[in-house]
Residue, then its C-alpha position, 0 to 999 in steps of 0.5 A: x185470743x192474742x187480744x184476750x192475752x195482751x189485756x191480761x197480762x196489762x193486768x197482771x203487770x199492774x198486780x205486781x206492780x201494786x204487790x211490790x210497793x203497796x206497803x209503803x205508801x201513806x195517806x192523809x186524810x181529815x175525817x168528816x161527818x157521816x154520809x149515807x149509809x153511815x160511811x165516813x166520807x174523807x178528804x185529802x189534803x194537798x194537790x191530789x194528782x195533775x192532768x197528766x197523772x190522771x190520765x196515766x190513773x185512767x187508763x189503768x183503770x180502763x185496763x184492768x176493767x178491761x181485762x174482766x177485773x171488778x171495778x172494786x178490785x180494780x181500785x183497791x189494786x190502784x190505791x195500794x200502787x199509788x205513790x201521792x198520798x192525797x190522791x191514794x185517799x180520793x180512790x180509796x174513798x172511792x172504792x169505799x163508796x162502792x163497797x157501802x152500795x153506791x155506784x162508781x159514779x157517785x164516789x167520782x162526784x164525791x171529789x169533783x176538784x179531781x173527777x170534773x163534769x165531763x169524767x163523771x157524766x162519762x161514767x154514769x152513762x157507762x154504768x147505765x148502759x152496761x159498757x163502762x170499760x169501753x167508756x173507762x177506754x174512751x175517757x182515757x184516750x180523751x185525756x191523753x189526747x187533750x193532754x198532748x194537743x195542751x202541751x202542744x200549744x204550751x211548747x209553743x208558748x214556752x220559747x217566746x215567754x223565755x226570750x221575754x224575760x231575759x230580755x227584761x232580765x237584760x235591760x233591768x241591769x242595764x237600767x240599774x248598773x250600767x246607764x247610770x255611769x254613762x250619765x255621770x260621764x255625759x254630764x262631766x263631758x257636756x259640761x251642762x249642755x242638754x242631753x238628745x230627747x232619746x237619751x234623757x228618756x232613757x236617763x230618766x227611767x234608769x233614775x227612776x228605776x234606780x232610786x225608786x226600785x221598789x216602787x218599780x217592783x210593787x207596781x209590776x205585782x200590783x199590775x200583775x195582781x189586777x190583770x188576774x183579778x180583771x182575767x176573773x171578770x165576766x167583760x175580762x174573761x169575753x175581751x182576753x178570751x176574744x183577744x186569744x183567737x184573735x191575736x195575730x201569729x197565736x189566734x189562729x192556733x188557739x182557735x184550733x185547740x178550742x175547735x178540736x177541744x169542743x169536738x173531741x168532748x162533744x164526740x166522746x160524750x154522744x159516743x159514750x151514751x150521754x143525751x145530746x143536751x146534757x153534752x152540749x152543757x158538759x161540753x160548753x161547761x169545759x170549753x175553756x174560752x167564753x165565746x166558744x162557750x156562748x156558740x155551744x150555748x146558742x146551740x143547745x138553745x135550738x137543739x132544745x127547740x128541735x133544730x139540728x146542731x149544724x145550723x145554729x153552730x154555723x149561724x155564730x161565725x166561731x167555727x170555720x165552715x168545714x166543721x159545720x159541713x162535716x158535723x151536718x153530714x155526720x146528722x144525716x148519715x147518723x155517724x154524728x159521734x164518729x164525724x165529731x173525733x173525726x175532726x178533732x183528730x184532724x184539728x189535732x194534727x193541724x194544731x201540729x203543724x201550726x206549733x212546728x211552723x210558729x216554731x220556725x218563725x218566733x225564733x227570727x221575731x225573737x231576734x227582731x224584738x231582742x235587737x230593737x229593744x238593745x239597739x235602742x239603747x245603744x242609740x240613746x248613749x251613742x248620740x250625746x258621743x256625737x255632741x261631745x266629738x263635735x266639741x272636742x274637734 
């Protein structure tokens, strides 16, 4: 009964919430050609809705399902909430799919920039079965658990990439206002005398940044422009992605992100009634790295000619030994679904305690990396001080 309440009123407070600021809420749309039945499919303009912003949809949605409302009413309740008018126009579409007869799912595949593979084949399980809250309440507590394994990794990132670009902003002006002085100053005081090695290096590639600073800056775009159009290549994507679990400090923690990624997708497709093979190809499709993408493929290669998945996803040397031994323990005890979310939540709580602890040790590298580059700079303009000493003694 307490349960029944709590759903409810979630309920409730959602209807509310859509009765006060429904009105005021605006779409944009471009109309399209008939589609079947003779309904006008439509498109929405602009960036529709963010990872997080779905989830926060999803799990609305599972909530309101949940406490025993309609799909349809539970849409129309959600649309007439929603404040990004692109994405107000996809669940307005959605539901308008299901008003001309359609199901749930077919609206969803309509948008797939928004409703990917996994959500999709997540939800047409759910109408098959009869469960779709349940699988509406699984898909929720997947986003929001890759949501927060995701920022977890990108915390991770954000101090390092900072430390990074002061420390370019640092020595660009030191480059371009500061070193050129202390030439002019080398050279009256040397009196044509060669400068060290070091500091003709730095002198030459301060000159050059100085006087050709826009061809310095067109270099780094074009750099940048072909490291993303390398990135898109297949041999690009297999070194970078291989790179990635490989790289010393971050490889080990990407690695789990991947692990507890694939586990979680996998566990929660299998859990909501998904086919194995067809959730080893959504989950393959959505691994986010290419050679965790080619071991899941290997494995559903085997999987198709009988075999288990334990085997062959050891036989590629991607995932550690304990999750294979716990994925083959979960097939002969038939809990292969349970024993999957089993060792995402354990990678998840691992990936937090890898991000606390590289936390605590980019700080002193940072200082390191910060002090090598400054320090060789003030090297480089401290040794033509000692010629010069020498000369006036």
């Amino acid at each position: 009964m307490a349960k029944s309440s709590a759903r409810s009123d979630a309920a409730s407070a959602l209807l509310s919430s859509a009765a006060q600021g429904g009105k005021g809420a605006g779409t944009a749309m471009v109309g399209l050609p008939l589609g079947v039945g003779g309904r006008r499919r439509r498109r929405s303009l602009g960036r529709a809705i963010n990872t997080k912003g779905l989830a926060v949809f999803t799990r609305q949605l599972a909530t309101l399902v949940k406490a025993g409302m309609p799909i349809l009413r539970s849409l129309e309740v959600l649309a007439r909430q929603e404040k990004k008018p692109a994405f107000k126009a996809i669940v307005e579409d959605v539901a308008d799919t299901i008003r001309s007869g359609g199901n749930f799912s077919d609206g969803l595949s309509a948008h797939d920039k928004v409703f990917d593979r996994l959500y999709v084949n997540m939800v047409k399980a759910g109408e098959a079965g009869g469960v779709l809250d349940t699988v509406l309440e699984r898909v929720a507590v997947f986003m929001e658990k890759a949501q927060k394994i995701s920022g977890k990794v990108k915390s991770a990132m954000v101090y390092p990439v900072i430390i990074i670009c002061v420390a370019f902003m640092i020595v660009g002006v030191l480059m371009v206002f500061v070193i050129p002085k202390f030439q002019e100053i080398f050279t009256g005081l040397l009196k044509g005398k060669s400068l060290p090695a070091l500091t003709q290096t730095l002198m030459d590639i301060s000159g050059f940044i100085k006087n050709h600073f826009f061809v310095a800056a067109g270099g780094i775009v074009v750099g940048v422009v072909a490291f993303n159009l390398f990135k898109k290549t297949r041999l690009g994507a297999r070194i970078l992605d291989w790179l990635l679990i490989h790289m010393p400090v971050f490889g080990e923690l990407f690695l789990k992100a991947a692990i507890a990624r694939f586990t979680r997708t996998f566990g929660t497709l299998l859990a909501s009634g998904v086919p194995i093979l067809q959730a080893l190809i959504i989950t393959r499709d959505t691994s986010g790295n290419v050679h965790v993408a080619n071991a899941i493929n290997v494995v559903h290669d085997r999987v198709k000619e009988g075999d288990n998945v334990a085997k062959p996803l050891e036989s590629t040397h991607i995932f550690p030994g304990m999750v294979t031994s716990m994925i083959e323990v979960g097939e002969e005890t038939g809990a292969l679904p349970d024993m999957l979310i089993r060792i995402a939540d354990t990678y998840d709580d691992e990936v937090d305690n890898a991000v606390a602890g590289l936390t605590s040790i980019i700080e002193p590298i940072m200082i390191v990396f910060m002090a090598v580059i400054v320090g060789t700079i003030v090297v480089a303009l401290f040794l033509p001080m000692v010629s010069i000493i020498q000369n006036l003694s």
